[in-house]
C-alpha positions in Angstrom: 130.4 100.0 88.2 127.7 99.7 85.7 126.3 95.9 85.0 127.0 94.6 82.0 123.9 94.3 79.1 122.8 91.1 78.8 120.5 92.1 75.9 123.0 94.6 74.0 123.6 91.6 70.9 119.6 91.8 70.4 119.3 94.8 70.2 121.7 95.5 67.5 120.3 92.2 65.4 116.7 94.0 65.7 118.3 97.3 64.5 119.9 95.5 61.8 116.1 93.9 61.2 114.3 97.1 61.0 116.6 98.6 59.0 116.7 95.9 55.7 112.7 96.4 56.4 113.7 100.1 55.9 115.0 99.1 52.7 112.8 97.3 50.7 110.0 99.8 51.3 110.6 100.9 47.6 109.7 97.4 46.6 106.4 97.5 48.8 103.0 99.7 47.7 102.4 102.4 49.9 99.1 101.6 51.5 96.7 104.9 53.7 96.6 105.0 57.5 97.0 101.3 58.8 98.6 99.5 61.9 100.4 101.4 64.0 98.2 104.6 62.6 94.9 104.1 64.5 94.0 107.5 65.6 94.0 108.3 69.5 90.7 108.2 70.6 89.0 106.6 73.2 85.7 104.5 72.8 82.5 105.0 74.1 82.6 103.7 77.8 79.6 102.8 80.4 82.1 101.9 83.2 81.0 105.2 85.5 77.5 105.0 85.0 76.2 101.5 83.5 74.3 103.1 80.9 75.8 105.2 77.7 75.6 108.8 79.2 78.9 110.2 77.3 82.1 110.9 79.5 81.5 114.5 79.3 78.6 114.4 81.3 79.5 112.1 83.9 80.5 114.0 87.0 83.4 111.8 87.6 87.0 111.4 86.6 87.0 108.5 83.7 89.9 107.8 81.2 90.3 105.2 78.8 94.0 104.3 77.1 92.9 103.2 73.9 93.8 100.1 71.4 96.2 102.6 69.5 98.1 103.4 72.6 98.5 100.2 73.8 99.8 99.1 70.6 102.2 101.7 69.6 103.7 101.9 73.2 103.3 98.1 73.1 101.7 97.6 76.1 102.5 93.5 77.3 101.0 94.2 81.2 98.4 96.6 82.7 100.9 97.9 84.4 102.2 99.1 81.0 98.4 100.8 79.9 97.6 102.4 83.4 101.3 104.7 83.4 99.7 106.9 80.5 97.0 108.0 83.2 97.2 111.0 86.1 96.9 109.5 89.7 98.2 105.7 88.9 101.5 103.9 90.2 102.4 100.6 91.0 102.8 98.6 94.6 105.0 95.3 95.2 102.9 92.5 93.9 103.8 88.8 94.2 102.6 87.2 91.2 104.0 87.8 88.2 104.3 90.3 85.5 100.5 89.8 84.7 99.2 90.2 88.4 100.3 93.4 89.1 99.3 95.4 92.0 98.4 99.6 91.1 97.3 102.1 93.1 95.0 104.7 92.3 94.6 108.3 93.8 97.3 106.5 96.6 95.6 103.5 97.5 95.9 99.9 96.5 93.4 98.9 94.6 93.2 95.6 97.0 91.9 95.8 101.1 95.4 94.6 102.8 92.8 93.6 105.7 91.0 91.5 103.4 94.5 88.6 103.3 96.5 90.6 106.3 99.2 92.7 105.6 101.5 90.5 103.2 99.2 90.2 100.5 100.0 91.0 97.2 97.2 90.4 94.9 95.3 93.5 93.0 91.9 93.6 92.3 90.6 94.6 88.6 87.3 93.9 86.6 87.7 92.4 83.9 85.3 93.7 81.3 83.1 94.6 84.5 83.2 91.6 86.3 85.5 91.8 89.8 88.7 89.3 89.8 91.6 89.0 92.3 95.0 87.5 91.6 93.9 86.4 87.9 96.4 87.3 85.3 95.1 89.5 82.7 95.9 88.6 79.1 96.8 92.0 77.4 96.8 89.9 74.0 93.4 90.4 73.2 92.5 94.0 75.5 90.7 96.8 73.2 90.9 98.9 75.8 91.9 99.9 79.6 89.6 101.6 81.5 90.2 103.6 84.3 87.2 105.0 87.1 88.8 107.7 89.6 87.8 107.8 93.0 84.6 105.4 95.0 82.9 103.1 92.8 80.9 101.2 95.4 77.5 102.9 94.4 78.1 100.4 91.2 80.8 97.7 91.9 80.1 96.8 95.2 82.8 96.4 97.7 85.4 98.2 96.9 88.8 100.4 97.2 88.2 104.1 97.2 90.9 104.7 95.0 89.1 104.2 91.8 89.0 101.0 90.0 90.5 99.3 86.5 88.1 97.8 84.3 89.7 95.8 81.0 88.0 95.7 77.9 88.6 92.5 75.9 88.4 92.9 72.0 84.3 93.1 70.5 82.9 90.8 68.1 82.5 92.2 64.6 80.5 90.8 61.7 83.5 91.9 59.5 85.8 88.8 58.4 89.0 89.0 60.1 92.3 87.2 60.2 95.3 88.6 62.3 99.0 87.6 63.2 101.5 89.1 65.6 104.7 88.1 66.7 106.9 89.9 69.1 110.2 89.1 69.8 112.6 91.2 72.2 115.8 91.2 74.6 115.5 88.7 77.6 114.2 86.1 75.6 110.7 88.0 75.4 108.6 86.5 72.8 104.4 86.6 72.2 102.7 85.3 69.3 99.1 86.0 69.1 96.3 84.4 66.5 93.0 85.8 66.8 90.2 85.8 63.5 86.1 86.4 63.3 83.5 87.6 61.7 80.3 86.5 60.5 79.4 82.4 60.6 75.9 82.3 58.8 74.9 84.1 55.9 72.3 86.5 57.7 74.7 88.0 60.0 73.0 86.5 62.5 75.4 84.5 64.7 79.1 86.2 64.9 82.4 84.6 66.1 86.0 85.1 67.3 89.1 83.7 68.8 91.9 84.7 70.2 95.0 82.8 71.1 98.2 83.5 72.4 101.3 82.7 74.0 103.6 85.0 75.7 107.4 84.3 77.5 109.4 86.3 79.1 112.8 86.0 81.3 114.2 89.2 83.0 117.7 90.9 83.5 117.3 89.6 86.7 118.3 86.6 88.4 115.6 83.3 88.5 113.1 85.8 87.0 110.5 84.3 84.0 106.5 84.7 83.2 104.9 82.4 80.8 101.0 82.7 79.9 99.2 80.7 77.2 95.6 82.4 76.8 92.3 81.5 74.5 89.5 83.9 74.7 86.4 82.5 72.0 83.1 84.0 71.8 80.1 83.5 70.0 77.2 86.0 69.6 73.4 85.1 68.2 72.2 88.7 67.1 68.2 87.8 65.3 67.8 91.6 65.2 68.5 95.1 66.4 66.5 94.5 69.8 68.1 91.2 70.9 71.6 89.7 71.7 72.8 86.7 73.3 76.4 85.8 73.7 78.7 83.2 75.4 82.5 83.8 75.7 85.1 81.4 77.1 88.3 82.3 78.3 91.6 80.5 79.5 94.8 81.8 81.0 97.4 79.7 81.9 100.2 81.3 83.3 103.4 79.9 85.2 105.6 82.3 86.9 108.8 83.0 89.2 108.3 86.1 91.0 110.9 88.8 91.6 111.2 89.8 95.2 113.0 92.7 94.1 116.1 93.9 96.8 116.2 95.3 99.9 116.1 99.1 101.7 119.7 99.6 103.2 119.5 102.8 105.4 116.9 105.3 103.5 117.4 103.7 99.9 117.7 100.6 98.0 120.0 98.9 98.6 123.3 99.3 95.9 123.4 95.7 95.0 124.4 93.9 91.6 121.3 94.9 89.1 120.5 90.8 88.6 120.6 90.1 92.3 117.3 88.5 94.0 117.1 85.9 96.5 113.9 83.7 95.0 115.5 80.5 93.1 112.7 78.3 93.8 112.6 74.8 92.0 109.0 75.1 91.0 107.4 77.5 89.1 104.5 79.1 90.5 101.2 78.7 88.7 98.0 80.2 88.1 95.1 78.1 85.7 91.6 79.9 85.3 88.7 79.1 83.3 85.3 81.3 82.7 82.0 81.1 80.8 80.4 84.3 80.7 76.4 84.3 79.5 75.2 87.8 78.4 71.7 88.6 77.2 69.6 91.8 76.4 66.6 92.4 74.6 65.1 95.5 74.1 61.1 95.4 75.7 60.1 98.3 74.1 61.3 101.8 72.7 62.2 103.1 76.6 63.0 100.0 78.3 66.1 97.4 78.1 66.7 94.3 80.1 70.5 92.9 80.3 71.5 89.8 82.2 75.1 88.4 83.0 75.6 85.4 84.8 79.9 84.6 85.2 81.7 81.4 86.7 85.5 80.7 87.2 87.1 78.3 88.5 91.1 78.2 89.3 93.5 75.9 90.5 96.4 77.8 92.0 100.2 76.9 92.9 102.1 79.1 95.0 105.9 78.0 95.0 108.0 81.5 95.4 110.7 81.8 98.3 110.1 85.2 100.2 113.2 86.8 101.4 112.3 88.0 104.6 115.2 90.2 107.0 113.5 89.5 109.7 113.9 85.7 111.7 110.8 84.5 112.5 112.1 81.4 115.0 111.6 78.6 112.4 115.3 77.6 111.6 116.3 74.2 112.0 120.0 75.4 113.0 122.4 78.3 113.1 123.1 78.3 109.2 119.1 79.5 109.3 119.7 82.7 111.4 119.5 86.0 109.8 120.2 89.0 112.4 119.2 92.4 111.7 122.6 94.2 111.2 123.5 97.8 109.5 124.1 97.3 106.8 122.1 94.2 106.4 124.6 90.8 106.0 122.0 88.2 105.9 118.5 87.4 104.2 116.4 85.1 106.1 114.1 83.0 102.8 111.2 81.4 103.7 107.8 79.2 102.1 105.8 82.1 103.7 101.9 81.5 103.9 102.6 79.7 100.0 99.4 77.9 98.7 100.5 75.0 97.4 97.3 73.7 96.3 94.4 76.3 96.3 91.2 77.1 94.7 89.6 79.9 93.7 85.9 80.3 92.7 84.1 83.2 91.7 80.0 83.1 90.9 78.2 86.4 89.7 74.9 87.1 88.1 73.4 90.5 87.1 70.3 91.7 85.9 69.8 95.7 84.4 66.9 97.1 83.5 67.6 100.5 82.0 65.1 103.0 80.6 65.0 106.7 79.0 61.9 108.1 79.8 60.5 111.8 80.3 58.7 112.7 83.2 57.7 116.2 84.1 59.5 117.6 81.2 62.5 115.8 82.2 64.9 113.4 80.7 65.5 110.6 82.8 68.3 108.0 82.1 67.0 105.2 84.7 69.0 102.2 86.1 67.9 99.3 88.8 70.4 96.2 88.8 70.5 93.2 90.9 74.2 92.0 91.7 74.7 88.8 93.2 78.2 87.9 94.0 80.7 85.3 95.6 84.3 85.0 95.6 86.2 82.2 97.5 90.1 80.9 98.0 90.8 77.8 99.4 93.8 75.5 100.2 96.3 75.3 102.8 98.9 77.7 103.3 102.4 76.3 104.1 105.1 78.0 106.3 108.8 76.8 106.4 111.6 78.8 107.0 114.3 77.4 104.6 117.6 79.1 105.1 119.9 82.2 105.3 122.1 83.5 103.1 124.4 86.5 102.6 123.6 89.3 100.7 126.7 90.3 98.9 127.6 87.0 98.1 124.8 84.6 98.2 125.0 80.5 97.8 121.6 78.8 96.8 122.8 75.7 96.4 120.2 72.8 97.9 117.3 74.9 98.3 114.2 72.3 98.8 111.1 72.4 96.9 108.4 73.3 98.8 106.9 69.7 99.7 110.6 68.6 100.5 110.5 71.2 103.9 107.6 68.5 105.5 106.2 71.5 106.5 102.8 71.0 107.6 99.6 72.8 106.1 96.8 75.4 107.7 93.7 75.0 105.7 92.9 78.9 105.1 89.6 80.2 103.8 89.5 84.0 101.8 86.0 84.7 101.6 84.1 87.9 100.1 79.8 87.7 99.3 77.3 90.1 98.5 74.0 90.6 97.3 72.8 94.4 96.1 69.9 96.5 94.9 71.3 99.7 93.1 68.9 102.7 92.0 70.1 105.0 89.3 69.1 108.2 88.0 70.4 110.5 85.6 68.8 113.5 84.5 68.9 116.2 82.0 67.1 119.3 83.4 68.0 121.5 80.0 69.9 125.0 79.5 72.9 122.3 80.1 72.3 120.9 83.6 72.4 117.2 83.8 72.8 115.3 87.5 73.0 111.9 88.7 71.5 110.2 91.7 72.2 106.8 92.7 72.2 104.4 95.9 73.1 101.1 96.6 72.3 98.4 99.4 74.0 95.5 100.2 74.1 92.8 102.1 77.6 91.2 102.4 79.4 88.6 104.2 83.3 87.4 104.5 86.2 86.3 106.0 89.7 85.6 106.1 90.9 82.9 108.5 92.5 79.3 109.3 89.5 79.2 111.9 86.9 76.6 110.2 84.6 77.4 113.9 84.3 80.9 112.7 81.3 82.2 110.5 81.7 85.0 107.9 81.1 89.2 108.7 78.1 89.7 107.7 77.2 93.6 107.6 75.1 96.0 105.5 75.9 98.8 104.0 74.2 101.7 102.0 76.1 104.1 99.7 74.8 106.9 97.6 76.2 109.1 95.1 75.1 112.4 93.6 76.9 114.5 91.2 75.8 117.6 88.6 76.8 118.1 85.4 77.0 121.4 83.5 77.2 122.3 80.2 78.4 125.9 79.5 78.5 126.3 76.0 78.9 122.7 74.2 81.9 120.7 74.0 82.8 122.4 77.7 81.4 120.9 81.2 82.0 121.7 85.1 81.1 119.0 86.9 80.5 118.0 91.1 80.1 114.9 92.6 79.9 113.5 96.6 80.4 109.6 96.6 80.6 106.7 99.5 82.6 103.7 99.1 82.8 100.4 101.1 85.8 98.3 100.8 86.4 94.8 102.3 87.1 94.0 105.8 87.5 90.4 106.1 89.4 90.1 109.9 88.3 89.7 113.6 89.1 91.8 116.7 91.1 90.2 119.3 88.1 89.3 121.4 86.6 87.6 118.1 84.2 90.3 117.1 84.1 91.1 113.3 86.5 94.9 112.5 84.3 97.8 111.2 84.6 97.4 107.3 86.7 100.3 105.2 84.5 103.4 104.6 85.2 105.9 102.5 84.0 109.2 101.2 85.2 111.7 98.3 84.5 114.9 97.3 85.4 115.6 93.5 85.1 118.6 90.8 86.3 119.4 88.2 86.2 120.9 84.2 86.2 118.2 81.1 86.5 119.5 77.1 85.8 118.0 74.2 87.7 120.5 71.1 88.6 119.5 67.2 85.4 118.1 66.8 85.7 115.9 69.1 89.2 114.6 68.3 90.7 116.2 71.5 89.1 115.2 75.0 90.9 116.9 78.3 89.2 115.9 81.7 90.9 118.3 85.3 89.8 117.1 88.5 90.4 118.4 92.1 89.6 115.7 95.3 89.4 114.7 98.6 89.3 111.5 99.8 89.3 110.0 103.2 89.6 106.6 103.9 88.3 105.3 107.8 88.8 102.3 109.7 92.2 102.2 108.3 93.6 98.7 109.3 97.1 98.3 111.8 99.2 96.1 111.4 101.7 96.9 114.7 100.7 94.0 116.3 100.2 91.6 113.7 98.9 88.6 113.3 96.0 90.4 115.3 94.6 93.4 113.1 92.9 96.5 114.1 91.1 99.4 112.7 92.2 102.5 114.2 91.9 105.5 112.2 91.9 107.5 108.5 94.2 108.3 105.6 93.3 111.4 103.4 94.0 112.0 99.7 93.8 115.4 98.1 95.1 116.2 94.7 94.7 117.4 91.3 94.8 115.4 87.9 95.0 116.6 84.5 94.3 113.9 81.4 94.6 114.7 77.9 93.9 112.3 74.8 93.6 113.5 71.2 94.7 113.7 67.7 95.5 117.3 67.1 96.2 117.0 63.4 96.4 113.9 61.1 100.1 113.5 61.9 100.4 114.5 65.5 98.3 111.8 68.6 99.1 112.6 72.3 98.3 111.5 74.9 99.2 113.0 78.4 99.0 113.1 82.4 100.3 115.0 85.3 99.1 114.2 89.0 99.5 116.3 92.2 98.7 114.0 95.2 99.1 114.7 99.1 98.2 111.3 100.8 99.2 110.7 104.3 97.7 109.2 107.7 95.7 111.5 109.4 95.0 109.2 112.5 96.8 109.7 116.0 98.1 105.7 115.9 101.2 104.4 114.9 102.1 105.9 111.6 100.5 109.2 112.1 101.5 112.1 109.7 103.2 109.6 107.7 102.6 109.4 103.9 101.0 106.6 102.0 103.6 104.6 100.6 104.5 104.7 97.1 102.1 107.8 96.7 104.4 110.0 94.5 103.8 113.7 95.3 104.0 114.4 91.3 103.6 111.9 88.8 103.0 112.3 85.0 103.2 111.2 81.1 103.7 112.7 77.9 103.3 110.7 74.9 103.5 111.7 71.3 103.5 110.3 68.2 103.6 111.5 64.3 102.6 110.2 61.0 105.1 111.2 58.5 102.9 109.4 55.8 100.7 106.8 55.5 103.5 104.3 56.0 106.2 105.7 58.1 105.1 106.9 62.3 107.5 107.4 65.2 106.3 107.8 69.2 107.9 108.8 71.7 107.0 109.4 75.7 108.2 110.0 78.9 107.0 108.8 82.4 107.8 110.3 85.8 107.3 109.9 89.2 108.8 112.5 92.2 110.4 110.5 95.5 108.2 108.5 97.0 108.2 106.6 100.2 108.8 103.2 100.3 106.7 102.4 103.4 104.1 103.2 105.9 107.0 104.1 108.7 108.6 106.2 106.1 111.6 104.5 107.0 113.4 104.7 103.7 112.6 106.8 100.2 112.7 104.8 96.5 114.5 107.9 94.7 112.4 109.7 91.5 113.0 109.3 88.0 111.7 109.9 84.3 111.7 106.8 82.0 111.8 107.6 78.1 110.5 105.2 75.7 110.3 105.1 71.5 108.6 103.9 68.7 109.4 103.6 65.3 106.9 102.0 62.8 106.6 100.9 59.1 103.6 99.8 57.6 102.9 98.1 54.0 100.3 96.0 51.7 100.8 92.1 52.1 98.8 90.9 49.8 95.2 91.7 50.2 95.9 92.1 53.7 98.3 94.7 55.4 101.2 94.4 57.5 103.6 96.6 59.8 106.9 96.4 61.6 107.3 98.3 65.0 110.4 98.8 66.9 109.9 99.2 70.5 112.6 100.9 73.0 111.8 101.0 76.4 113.6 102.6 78.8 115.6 104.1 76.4 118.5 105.5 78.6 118.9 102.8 80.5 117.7 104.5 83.7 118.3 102.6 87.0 114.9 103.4 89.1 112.0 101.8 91.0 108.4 100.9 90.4 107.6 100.5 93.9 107.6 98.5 96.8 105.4 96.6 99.2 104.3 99.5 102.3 104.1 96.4 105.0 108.3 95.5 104.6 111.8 97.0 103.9 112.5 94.3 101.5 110.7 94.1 98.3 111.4 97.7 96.2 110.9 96.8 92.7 113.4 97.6 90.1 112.2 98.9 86.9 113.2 97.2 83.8 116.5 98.0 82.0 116.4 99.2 78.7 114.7 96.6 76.7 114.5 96.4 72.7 111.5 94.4 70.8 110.4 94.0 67.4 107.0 93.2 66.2 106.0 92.1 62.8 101.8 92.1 62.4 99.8 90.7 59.7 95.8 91.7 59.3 93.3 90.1 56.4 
């Protein structure tokens, strides 16, 4: 029996909305190409390289969902930007709507050895600096930004998938004043401020602000995010050669996180579409605050120096109940008991490993000096950095097991807060370090070869333990990359590149040795275009990528690294704006991942790794006021975890748009109508590869409306 829709009366009142907007558009001047209308194209983009060698020429796999996407789809998590791109899915995270955890080319863009096998925070830059856990404020994002494949040579320790770097909105000397509000089904609601522009009569010294606040409750049961965000920055700019600027941001989000249901046989389970087991008291909680310094003066007509220095600090609350089938022994009582039956009858919930009271700081400063210079007839594109980096959690993690309770018909009455369970604490410390020297060259040999050679060396240090006797891992690593580049005839480039990567390894062998860190190598080629003057870019790569020292989990808590998983595919990414009234933007994805080790789970497939995967977005301009979208996303059966024990089904998601924009006053304004999900289809976004009971539910379908004001 289908649930009944809890959002069906909002819907209709935001049809009925759009359409008396519909109505008075006689009584409003027509106005050119505004709001929704921003033309698909993305930015320029130093995320591959450091320096601002053009996409076409960078032997790598790099996408960018611009501004205009994100706002016609409406775009309120990253979640929501990375779908438009080949070779991206989702994993179970445990944090909220604006901590999601993505995979990339079939891996998760976190080290699972890093915080052992349960954890379920992804790692993303956030406008090139490395964050984990922080919630990302999509409220004031220009742009997503998305590296295939190793980016260690670069970024350091890191996941061989690839890596997501988000762009925050630039500082313009323009004056500016903008409003949006957003209101939709499940008492969704965001209401952003932002303004800038110049603050001195020269130019000289720019400024902008953005605020926000953003709410959200879910068709499911207990489920709610809430995030207030400022971003401000300030810019002094005395001439072309020299900029300094300071930015402060701060996100403050509270969250209950949905734990999703369980895997009964070889698929989700058939519950009620609301059910989910975590009704904790307290909300969960996540406060950060950054400064960010940046600096760069140009010291003469080759040679640029740029400095960074970053520092966050976060006070974290971690108050979820984990519904857990499995009874781990910590039961005051009968009532506390879950057995492992077919079908399941009970759900064990636990406080499991919650942080109660942590920390989290993170300390980075980087210095570039970049050059173009010619030497032997040759162009050379030059980069040397110096990364210095730390990145620390803290606090004591809590474990209680709570209670049992059935999962057809489940009573959560008296569920204790999380200091009411007496449980005691285990002071826990999450540590990753590393300083690095990185070497860069790009060169352009003419006739339309251009190739890139690069290495890095660092010297790193971490841990992850309750053991305060124990030092950090220390290890060193080198990495190189090369790649080549050619031209054919302009606008048309076949490309080549070999990469190492290095990702974390923050555990200890059994006898108390540090594990071999995550290595990783890829192989990648591929063709990129650039046609209609530039309006329509199209990038298809081929890969292989092996991951080794792949962590096991069998007999957890003690961790070891026994073998490799391999990833070979083919992408295909295509942004553009064919005419003036058609934009697209579209993916497809062809991925064979799977364990190629002799341990436990060999021949087995990553998890969540869908063999196909893709997008197709579209949307027209039937004038300059009027624009409709419309897109579908897909993902083949995928498996839900590393035994393969059970399959999360394959679906296609259709969303619309429908926009209207119009002159207020000297200003403009537009009204977008958002439906996602539009037939309602029942299917999953993931689910965690360590468990068989956290699949993720997608969202129903969901209805907003967005009013926006510019001056």
């Amino acid at each position: 029996m289908k649930p009944r829709h809890p959002g069906r009366k909002t819907l209709i009142a935001s049809a009925v909305l759009f359409a008396m907007t519909a109505q008075a558009q006689t009584e409003l001047q027509r106005v050119e190409i505004t709001g929704t209308s921003q033309p698909y194209q993305a930015p320029p983009t130093s995320a591959a390289t450091k320096t601002d060698m053009p996409i076409l020429l960078t032997p790598q796999s790099v996408q960018v969902v611009p501004r205009a996407v994100l706002n016609d789809q409406k775009a309120l998590t990253l979640t929501d930007a990375i779908r438009n791109v080949a070779g991206t899915g989702g994993d179970f995270g445990f944090n909220g709507s604006s901590q999601p955890l993505i995979l990339l080319r079939g891996f998760q863009t976190e080290s699972m050895t890093a915080s052992g096998p349960m954890s379920g925070m992804s790692t993303y830059y956030i406008n090139g600096v490395k964050v984990k856990g922080v919630p990302v404020n999509m409220a004031n994002v220009d742009s997503v930004e998305v590296v295939k494949g190793p980016a260690s040579v670069l970024y350091g320790r890191s996941e061989p998938g690839g890596l997501i770097n988000v762009v925050p909105r630039a500082l313009s000397a323009t004056p500016s004043f903008g409003f949006e509000q957003t209101i939709g089904q499940y008492a969704q609601s965001r209401t952003i401020l932002e303004g800038g522009g110049a603050l001195n009569a020269d130019k000289t010294l720019l400024g902008r602000a953005n605020a926000s606040y953003d709410t959200a409750k879910s068709n499911r049961e207990f489920v709610e995010n809430r995030m207030a965000a400022f971003s401000g920055s300030i810019a002094w700019i005395p001439d072309a050669d020299t900029r300094v600027a300071l930015t402060y941001d701060r996100n403050a989000q509270k969250y209950r996180n949905d734990f999703g249901v369980y895997a009964d046989g070889d698929r989700p389970a058939e519950v009620p579409r609301s059910r989910q087991f975590n009704n904790a008291p307290e909300l969960s909680s996540f406060d950060n605050q950054s400064l960010t310094l940046e600096a760069q003066t140009r010291l003469s007509t080759a040679w640029t120096l740029k400095a960074r220095a970053v520092t966050m600090r976060a006070k974290v609350k971690e108050l979820d109940i984990w519904p857990y089938r499995v009874d781990l022994g910590a039961g005051s009582g009968p009532a506390d008991s879950c057995v492992e039956t077919n079908p399941l009858q009970t759900m064990c919930r636990y406080y499991l490993s919650n942080r109660p009271d942590g920390r989290v700081r993170l300390d980075q400063a980087t210095f570039d000096l970049q050059g173009d210079v010619t030497w032997g007839g040759l162009k050379h594109k030059l980069l040397f950095q110096l990364d210095h980096y730390e990145n620390s959690r803290t606090g004591a993690l809590v474990f209680a097991q709570i209670n049992a309770v059935d999962v057809r018909n489940p009573d959560f009455g008296g569920t204790p807060t999380i200091a009411q369970t007496g449980a005691p604490g285990s002071d826990t410390r999450d540590v990753q370090r590393w300083t690095s020297l990185v070497a860069q060259d790009q060169i352009a040999f003419g006739n339309g070869w251009h190739a890139v050679f690069a290495l890095r060396h660092d010297r790193t240090a971490g841990i992850y333990t309750s053991d305060p006797t124990l030092d950090l891992n220390r290890q060193s690593f080198t990495t190189p990359r090369v790649g080549v580049v050619y031209e054919f005839v302009p606008g048309q480039t076949l490309y080549a590149q070999y990469q190492d990567a290095v990702a974390a390894n923050n555990g200890r062998n059994p006898d108390g040795s540090p594990l071999a860190a995550e290595r990783a190598r890829q192989f990648e080629a591929g063709w990129k275009s650039t046609a209609l003057e530039g309006r329509l870019n199209t990038t298809v790569a081929v890969f292989d990528l092996v991951k080794r020292n792949r962590a096991d989990y069998t007999l957890y808590p003690v961790i070891t690294t026994i073998g490799e998983a391999r990833s070979r595919g083919l992408e295909i990414d295509m942004l553009g704006q064919l005419t003036r009234q058609l934009a697209v933007m579209a993916s497809y994805a062809y991925l064979d991942a799977k364990i190629t080790d002799k341990a436990a789970y060999a021949g087995t497939r990553l998890a969540n790794a869908a063999r196909n995967s893709g997008s197709l977005w579209g949307r027209w301009m039937f004038d300059g006021q009027w624009a409709a979208g419309a897109g579908v996303f897909f993902q083949s059966q995928r498996e839900g975890d590393q035994l393969n024990s059970f399959q999360l089904p394959g679906y296609g998601r259709v969303d619309a748009m429908l926009s209207y924009a119009f002159r207020a006053g000297s200003g403009k304004g537009s009204v977008q109508f958002n439906l996602k999900n539009a037939f309602d289809k029942l299917y999953y976004s993931g689910s965690h590869p360590g468990a068989r009971d956290w699949i993720q539910p997608g969202a129903p379908r969901t209805a907003s409306l967005t009013l926006r004001l510019d001056y």
